[in-house]
Short mmCIF file of the C-alpha atoms (twelve columns), coordinates in Angstrom:
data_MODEL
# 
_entry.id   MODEL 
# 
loop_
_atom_site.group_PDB 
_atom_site.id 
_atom_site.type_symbol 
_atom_site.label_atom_id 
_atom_site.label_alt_id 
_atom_site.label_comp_id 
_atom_site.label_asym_id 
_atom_site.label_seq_id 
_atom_site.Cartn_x 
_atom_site.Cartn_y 
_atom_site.Cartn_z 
_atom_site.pdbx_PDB_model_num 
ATOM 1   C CA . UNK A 1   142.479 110.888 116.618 1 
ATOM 2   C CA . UNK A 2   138.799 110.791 118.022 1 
ATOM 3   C CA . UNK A 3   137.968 114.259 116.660 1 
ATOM 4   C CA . UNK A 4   139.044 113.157 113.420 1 
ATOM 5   C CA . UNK A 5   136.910 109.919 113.345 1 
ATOM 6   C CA . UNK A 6   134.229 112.183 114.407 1 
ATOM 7   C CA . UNK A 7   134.813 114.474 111.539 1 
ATOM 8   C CA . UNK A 8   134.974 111.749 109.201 1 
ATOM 9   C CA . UNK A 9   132.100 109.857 110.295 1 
ATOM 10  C CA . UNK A 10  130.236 113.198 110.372 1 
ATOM 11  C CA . UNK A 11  130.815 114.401 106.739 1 
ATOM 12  C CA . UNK A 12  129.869 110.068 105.902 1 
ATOM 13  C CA . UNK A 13  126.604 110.481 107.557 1 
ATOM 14  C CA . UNK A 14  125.618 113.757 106.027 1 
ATOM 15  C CA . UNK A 15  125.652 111.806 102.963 1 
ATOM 16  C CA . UNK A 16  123.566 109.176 103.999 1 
ATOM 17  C CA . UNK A 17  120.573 111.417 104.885 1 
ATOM 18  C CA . UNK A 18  118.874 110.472 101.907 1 
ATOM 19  C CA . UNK A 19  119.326 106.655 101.587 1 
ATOM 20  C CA . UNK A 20  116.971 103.974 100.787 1 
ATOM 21  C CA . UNK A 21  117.933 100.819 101.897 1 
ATOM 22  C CA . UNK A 22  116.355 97.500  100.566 1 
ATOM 23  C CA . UNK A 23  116.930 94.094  102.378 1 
ATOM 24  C CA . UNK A 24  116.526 90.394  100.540 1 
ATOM 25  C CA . UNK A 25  116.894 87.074  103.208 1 
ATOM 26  C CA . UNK A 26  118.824 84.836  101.629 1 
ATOM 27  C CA . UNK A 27  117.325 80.746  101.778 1 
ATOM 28  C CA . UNK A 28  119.935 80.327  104.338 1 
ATOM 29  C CA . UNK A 29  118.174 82.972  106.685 1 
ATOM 30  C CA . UNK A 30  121.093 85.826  106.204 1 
ATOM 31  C CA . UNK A 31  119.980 88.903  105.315 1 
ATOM 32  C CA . UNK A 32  121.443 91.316  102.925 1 
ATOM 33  C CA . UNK A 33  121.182 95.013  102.828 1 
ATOM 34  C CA . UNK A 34  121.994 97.804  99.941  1 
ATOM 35  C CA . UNK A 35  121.097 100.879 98.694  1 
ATOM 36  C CA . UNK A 36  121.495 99.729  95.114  1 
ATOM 37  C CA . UNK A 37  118.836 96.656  94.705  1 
ATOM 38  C CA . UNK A 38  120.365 94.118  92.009  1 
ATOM 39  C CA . UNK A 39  117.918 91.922  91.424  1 
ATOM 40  C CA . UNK A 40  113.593 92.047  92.509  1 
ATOM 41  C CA . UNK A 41  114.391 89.485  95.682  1 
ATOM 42  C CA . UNK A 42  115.594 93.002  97.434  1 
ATOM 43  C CA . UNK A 43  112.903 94.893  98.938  1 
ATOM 44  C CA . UNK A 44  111.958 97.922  100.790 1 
ATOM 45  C CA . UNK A 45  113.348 98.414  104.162 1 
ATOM 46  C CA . UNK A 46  113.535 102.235 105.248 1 
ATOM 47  C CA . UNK A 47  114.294 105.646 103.630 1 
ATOM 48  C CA . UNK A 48  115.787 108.309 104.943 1 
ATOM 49  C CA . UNK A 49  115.587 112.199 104.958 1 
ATOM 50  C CA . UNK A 50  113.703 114.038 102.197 1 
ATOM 51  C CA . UNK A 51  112.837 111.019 100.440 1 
ATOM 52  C CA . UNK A 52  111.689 109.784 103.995 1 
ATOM 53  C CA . UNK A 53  109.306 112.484 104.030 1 
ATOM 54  C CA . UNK A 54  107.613 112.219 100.425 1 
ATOM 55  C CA . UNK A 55  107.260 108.594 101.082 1 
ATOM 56  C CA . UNK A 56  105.599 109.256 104.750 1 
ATOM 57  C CA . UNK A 57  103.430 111.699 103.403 1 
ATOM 58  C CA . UNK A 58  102.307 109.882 100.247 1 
ATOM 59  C CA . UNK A 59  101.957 106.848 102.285 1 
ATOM 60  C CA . UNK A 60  99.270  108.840 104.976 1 
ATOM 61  C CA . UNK A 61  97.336  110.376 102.278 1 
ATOM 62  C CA . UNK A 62  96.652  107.093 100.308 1 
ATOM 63  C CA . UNK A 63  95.346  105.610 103.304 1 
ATOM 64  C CA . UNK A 64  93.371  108.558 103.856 1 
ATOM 65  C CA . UNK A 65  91.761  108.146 100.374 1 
ATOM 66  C CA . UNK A 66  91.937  104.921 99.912  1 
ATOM 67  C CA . UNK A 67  94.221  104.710 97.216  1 
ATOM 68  C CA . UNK A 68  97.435  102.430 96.515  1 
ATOM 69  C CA . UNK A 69  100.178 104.531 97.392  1 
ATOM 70  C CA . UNK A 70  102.036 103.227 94.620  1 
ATOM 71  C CA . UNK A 71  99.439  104.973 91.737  1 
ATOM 72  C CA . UNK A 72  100.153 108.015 94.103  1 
ATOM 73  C CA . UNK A 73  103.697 107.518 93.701  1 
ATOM 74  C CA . UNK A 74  103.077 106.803 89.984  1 
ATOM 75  C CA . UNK A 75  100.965 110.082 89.558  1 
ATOM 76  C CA . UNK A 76  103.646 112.388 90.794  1 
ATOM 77  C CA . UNK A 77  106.494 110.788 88.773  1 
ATOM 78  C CA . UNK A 78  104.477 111.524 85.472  1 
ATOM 79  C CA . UNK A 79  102.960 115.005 86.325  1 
ATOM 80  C CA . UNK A 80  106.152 116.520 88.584  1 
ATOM 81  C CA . UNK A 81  108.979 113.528 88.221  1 
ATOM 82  C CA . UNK A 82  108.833 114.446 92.434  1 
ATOM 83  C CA . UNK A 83  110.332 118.483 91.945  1 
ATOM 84  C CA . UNK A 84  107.542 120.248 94.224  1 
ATOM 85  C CA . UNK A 85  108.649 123.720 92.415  1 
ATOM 86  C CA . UNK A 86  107.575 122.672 88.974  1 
ATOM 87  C CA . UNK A 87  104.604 124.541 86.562  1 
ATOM 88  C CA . UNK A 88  103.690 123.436 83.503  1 
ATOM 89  C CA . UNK A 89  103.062 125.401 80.469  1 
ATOM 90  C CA . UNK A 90  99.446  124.968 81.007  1 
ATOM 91  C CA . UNK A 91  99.682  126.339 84.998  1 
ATOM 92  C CA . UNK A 92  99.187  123.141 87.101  1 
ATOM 93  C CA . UNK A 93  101.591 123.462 89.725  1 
ATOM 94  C CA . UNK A 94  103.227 121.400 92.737  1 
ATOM 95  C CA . UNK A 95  104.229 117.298 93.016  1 
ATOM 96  C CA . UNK A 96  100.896 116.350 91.347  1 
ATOM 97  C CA . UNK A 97  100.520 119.085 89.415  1 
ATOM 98  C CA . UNK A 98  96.889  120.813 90.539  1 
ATOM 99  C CA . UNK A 99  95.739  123.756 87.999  1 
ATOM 100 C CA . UNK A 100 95.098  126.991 90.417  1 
ATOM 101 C CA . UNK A 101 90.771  126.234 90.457  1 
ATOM 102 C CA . UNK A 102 91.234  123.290 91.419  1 
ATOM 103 C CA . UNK A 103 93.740  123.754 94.228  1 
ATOM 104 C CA . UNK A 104 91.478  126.855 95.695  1 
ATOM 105 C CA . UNK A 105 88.282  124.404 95.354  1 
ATOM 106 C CA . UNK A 106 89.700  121.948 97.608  1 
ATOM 107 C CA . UNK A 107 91.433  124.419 100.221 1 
ATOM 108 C CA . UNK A 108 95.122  124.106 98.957  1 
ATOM 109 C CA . UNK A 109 97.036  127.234 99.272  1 
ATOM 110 C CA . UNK A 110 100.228 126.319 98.626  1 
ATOM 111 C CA . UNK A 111 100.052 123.438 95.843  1 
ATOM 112 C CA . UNK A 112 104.186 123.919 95.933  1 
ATOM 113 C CA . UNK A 113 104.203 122.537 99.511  1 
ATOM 114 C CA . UNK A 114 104.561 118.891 99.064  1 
ATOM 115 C CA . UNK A 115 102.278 117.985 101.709 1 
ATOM 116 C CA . UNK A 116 99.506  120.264 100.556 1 
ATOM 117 C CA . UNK A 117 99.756  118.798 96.824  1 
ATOM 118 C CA . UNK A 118 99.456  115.248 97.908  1 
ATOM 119 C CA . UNK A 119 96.462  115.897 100.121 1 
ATOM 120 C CA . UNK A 120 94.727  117.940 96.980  1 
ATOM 121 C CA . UNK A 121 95.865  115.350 94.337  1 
ATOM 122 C CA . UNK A 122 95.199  112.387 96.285  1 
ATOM 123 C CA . UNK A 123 91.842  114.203 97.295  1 
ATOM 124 C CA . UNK A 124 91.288  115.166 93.851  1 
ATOM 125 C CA . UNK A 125 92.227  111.372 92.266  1 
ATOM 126 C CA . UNK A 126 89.903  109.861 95.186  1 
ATOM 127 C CA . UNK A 127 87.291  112.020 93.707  1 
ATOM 128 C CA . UNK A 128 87.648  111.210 90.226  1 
ATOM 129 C CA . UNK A 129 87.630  107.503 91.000  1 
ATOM 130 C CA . UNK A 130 84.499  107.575 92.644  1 
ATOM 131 C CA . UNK A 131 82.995  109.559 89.816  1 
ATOM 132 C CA . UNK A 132 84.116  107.147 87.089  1 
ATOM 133 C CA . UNK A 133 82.849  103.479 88.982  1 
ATOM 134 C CA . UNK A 134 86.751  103.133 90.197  1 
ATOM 135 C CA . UNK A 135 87.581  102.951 86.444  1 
ATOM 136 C CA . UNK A 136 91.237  103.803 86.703  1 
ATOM 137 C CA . UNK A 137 91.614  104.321 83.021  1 
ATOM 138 C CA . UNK A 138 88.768  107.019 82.893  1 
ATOM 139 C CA . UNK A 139 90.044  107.967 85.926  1 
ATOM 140 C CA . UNK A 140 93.420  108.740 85.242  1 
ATOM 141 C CA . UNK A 141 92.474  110.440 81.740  1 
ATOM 142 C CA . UNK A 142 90.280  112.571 84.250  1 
ATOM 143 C CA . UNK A 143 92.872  113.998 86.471  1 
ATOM 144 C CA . UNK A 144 94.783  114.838 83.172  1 
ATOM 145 C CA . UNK A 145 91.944  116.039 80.803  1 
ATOM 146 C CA . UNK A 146 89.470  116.967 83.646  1 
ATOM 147 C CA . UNK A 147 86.065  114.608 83.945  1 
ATOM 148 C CA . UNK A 148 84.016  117.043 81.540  1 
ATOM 149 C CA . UNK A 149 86.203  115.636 78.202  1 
ATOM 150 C CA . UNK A 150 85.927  112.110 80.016  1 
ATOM 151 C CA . UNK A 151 82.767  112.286 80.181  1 
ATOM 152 C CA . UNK A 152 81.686  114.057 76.780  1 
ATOM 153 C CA . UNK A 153 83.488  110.951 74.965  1 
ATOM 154 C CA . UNK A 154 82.800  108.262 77.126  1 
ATOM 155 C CA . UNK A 155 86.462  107.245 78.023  1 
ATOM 156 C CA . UNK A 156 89.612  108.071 77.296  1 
ATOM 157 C CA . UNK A 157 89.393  111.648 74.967  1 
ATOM 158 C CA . UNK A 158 91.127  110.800 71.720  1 
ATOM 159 C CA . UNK A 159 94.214  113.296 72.906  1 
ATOM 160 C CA . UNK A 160 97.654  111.868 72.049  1 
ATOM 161 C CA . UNK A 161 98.594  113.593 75.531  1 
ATOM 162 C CA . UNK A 162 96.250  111.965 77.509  1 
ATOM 163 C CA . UNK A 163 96.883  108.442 75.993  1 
ATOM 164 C CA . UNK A 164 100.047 108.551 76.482  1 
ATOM 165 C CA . UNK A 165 99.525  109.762 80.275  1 
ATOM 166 C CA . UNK A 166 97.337  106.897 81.478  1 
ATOM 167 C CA . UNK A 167 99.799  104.504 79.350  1 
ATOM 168 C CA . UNK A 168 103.003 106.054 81.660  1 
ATOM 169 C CA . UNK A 169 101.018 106.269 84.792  1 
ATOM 170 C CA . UNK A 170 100.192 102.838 84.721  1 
ATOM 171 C CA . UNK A 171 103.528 101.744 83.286  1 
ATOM 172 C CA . UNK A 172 105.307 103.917 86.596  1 
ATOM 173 C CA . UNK A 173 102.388 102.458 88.975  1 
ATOM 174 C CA . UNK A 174 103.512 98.176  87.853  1 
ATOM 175 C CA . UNK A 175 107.323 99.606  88.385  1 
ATOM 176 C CA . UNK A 176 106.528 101.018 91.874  1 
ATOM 177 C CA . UNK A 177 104.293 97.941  93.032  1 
ATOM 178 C CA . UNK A 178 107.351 95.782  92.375  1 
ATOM 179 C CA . UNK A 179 109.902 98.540  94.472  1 
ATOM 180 C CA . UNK A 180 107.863 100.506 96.879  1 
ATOM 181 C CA . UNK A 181 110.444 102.322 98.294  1 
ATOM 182 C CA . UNK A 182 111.602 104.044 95.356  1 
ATOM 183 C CA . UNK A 183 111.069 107.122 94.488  1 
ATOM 184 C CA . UNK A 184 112.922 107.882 90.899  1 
# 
């Protein structure tokens, strides 16, 4: 009977590997945990496995840069949706999707390791907040368009893709302020 139990409560655990788990205190003091938050009063408590990782990694780089971790967060849902083995049609590759130049000018050599994409993208986005005043609009319209097209029309490029990047980015950066532990 204990070898089964084990069994069981082996096979139960695998599955768990990849939890997040919020927690809400009730007014009574209780506290309630879930994996499934139903309502903004849950929040954050600790992640697990692969997710566990991203977050640890995104979390460590943003500090590095000085960057809210949630606009890194919001970043790599827009440009990868978090699959570290996706290239667009245009060649950026990795989490935060770094064209090949500018991966090899800031050391990366593997922008599909996730670690290596989130130093270079969170290196890279430090870089074009400093160059645009901390603008985060101009900013973020950098990272996608590059700085030269930023620059040449003094914001935003009129490019329906770039638009509608900065107006996702920021959408996906408001959703991850409110749930910091999410990663979807």
């Amino acid at each position: 009977m204990r070898v089964l139990f084990i069994l069981i409560f082996l096979l139960f655990a695998s599955s768990w590997s990849y939890a997040t788990i919020y927690r809400y205190v009730d007014a009574s003091g209780r506290v309630h945990f879930t994996d499934v938050p139903t309502s903004s009063t849950y929040r954050f408590y600790r992640a697990d496995g692969h997710q566990a990782n991203l977050l640890t990694l995104i979390d460590y780089y943003a500090q590095r840069f000085h960057l809210d971790s949630a606009l890194v967060k919001a970043v790599i849902k827009v440009e990868s949706d978090f699959d570290p083995g996706v290239v667009s049609s245009k060649g950026a590759q990795g989490l935060m999707q770094l064209m090949p130049a500018t991966a090899r000018e800031i050391g990366i050599s593997n922008p599909f390791d996730p670690g290596q994409s989130i130093y270079g993208g969170t290196f890279y986005l430090r870089q074009m907040l400093d160059t645009f005043d901390s603008n985060l609009d101009h900013a973020l319209a950098a990272y996608n368009a590059g700085p030269n097209a930023v620059q040449r029309y003094g914001g935003i490029p009129p490019y329906a893709e770039t638009r509608h990047y900065v107006e996702r980015v920021k959408k996906y950066l408001t959703y991850y302020h409110r749930y910091s532990g999410q990663l979807d």
